[in-house]
Each structure stands twice: as C-alpha cells, then as structure tokens.
N, C-alpha and C positions, 0 to 999 in steps of 0.2 A: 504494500500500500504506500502511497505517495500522495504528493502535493504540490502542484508548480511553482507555487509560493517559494517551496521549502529545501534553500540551497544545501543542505546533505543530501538529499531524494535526488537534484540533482546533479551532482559528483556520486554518488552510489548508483544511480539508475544505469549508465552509459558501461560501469563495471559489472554489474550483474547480467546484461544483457550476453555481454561478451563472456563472460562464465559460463552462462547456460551454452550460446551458441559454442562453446568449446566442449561438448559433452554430446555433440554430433548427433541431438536426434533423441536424445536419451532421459532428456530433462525438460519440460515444458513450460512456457513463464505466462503468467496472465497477472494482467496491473489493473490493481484497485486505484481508481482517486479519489480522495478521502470530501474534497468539495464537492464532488457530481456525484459520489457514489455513498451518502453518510452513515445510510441503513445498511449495506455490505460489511462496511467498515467496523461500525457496532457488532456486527452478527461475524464478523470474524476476530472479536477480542482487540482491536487493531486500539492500541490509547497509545503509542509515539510511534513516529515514522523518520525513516523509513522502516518498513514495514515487510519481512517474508516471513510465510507460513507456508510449509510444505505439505501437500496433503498426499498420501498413497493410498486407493482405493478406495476413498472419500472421506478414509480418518487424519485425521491433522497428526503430522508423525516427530515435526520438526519447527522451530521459527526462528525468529532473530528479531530481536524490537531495537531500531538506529545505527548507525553507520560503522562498519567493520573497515578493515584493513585490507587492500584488495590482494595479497596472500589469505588473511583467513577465510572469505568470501570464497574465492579459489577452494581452499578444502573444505568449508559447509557443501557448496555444489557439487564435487567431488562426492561426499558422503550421500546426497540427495541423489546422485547416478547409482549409487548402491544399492539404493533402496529397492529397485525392480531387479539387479541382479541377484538379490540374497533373499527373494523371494521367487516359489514358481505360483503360487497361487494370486 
C-alpha cells in the first residue's frame, strides 16, 4: 500500500517493482492507494506505508509496515518466491 503524497512509497515503490520483476514470473505485485482505495486499506490492517502484505492462497503469510533497505527488500522477495516453491499444495 502507498500514497503519492508519501516520499518513502516513492523511493520504495521503483525498488520493489524491480525485486519482484527479478523473481521472473514467480512473484506477483498489486498496489493499494491508500487515498483512492481507504476501505482496502483498513481491511488489509494497512496503518503506515509503505505498505507489503504477502498473501499465499488467500492467507496473508508475510508483511513489512515502511521502508527497508533495498538488500533487505531483495531477501523479503526472495523469501516471498519460496513461498510456492516449498509448497505443492
């Protein structure tokens, strides 16, 4: 989740985009905004941003509430590509 307003969202956004796309396929990214979208936001626990929630077969598995380091962001994603490998169900 994000906010255009909200200069970490944007310096985090442009690194997470590229994390995902570096997992080839493997990891899927959808962006809440927190002004156009309020009730998503609420109903996904979202209270600071930037904002990831991982979810794996519709349970929330994973999140991060505000701005990482774009190595540790690198290994959350990493770890979020796991998530369907270490699973066959």
């Amino acid at each position: 989740a994000y906010a255009d307003w909200c200069g970490p969202c944007r310096r985090f956004g442009p690194l997470l985009e590229s994390a995902v796309s570096q997992q080839g396929g493997s990891v899927k990214l959808a962006k809440v905004n927190v002004d156009s979208s309020p009730r998503t936001a609420v109903l996904l626990g979202v209270s600071l941003i930037p904002h990831v929630s991982v979810y794996y077969k519709g349970t929330e598995k994973m999140k991060n509430a505000g701005s990482i380091a774009e190595d540790e962001l690198k290994d959350f994603i990493s770890r979020v590509a796991e998530l369907g490998s270490n699973h066959t169900n």
